[in-house]
N, C-alpha and C positions, 0 to 999 in steps of 0.2 A: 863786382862780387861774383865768387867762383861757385856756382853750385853742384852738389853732387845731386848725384841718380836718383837717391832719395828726396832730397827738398823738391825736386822735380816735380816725383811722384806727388810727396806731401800739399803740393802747394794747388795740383789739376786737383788733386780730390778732395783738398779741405782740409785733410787734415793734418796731426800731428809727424813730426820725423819720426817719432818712435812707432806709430803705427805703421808709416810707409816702411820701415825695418821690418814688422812684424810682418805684412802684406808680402813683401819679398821673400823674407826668409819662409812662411808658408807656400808663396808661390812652388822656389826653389824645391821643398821640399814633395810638393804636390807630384814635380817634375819626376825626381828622385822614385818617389814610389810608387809612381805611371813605369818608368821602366823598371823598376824590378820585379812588378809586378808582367809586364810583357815579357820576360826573360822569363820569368817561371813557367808561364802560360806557351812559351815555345818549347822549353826544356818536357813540358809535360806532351805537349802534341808529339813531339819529336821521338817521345816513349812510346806513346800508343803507336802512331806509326812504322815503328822499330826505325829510324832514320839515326843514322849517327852523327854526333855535332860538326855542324860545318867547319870546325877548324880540324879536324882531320883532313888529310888530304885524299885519303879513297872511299869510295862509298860503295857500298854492295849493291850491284846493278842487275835489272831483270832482264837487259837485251843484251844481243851482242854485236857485232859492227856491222851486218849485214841489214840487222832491223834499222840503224843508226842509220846508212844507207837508203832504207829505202824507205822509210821517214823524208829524210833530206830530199829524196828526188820530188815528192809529192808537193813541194815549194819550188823548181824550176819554174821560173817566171816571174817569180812575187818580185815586187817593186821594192829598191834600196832606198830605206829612210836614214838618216843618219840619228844613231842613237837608237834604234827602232831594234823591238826581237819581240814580233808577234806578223802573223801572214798580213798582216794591212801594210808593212814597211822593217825592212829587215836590215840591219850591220850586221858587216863581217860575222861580230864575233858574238850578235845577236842572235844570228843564225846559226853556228852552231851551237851555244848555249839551248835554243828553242829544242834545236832537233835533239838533243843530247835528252829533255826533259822530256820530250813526248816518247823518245826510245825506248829510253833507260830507266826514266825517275831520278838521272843524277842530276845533280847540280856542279857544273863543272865551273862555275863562277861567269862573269858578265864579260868582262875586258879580256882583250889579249896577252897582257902578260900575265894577268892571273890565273888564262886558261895555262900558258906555258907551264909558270910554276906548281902547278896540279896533275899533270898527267905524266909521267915516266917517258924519257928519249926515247927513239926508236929509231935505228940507223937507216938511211935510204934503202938499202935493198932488202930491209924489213917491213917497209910499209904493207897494214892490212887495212882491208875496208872498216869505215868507221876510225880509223886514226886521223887526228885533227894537222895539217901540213899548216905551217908558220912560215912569214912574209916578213922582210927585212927594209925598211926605206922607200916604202913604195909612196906613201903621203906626208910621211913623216919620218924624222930617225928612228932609228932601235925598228922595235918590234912594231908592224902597223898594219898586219892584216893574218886572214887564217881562211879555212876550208876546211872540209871533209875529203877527204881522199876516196874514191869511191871504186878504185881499181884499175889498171890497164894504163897507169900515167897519168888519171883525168883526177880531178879533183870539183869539187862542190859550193858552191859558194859567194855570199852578197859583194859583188864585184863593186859595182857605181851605180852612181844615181841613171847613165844614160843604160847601163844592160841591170839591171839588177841581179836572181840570182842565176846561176849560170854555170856549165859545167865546163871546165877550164884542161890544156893538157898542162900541166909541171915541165914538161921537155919545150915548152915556147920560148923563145928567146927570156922574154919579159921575166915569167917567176920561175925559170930556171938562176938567172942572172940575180933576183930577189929572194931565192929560197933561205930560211933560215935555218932550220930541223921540223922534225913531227914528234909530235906528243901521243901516247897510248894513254886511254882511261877505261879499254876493258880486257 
């Protein structure tokens, strides 16, 4: 005998199928208006604070790439956690996500290609401090690693588990050969 989700329900708690229908579709809807009720409650935070919806792609920002900068240097040393963007363990694009937040107050998104698709090109002999520089195949295909550009060819950023964060030149063999472009977000 083939039982659905319901008899399942019905049968651990006693009772009838139509109440296990009822139970779910309450459930379901409980669900339903948990988040729309969080949407509204961020929709309204997001007004008090003047912040504009995250699927915009720019955000009005209070620093500029020199604070981004030196933000970021104040994390030389912190230990690479994978997955990790707080000083106890830092990824790449953990790191700058963080230092972008304590900067600026933007949200430049978590991952690296979502930092990519957010921030405006920036040709190499454009780069300014505070622009985020993009890495090509270094652990993985595509897009798999990123920095802060901090001036003079050097760049910033959660390298490995064995150096963590670390200030790096762009002219190295290594992420000259890996370089992908740089992304501007001020």
């Amino acid at each position: 005998m083939h039982l659905v989700e319901e008899d399942i329900v019905a049968e651990r708690l006693k009772i009838g199928r139509r109440a296990a229908l009822a139970l779910g579709a309450a459930a379901a809807l409980g669900l339903w208006l948990d988040a729309v009720a969080a949407k509204k409650s961020r929709r309204r935070n997001d007004r008090k604070s003047g912040k504009k919806d995250k699927k915009n792609k720019r955000q009005r920002a209070s620093g500029s790439g020199r604070d981004v900068v030196r933000v970021a240097k104040k994390y030389k040393g912190a230990k690479y956690t994978w997955g990790g963007s707080s000083p106890k363990g830092f990824d790449c694009s953990g790191f700058t996500w963080y230092v972008y937040q304590k900067a600026t107050g933007m949200d430049i998104s978590r991952g690296v290609e979502e930092q990519w698709k957010r921030g405006r090109s920036v040709g190499k002999n454009d780069w300014k401090p505070g622009d985020i520089v993009f890495f090509k195949n270094t652990f993985e295909r595509g897009l798999s690693h990123n920095g802060i550009y901090i001036g003079g060819d050097e760049f910033i950023h959660a390298e490995n588990e064995r150096t963590g964060v670390v200030i790096s030149s762009l002219e190295s063999d290594y992420y000259s050969d890996h370089y992908a472009g740089a992304r501007r977000f001020l």
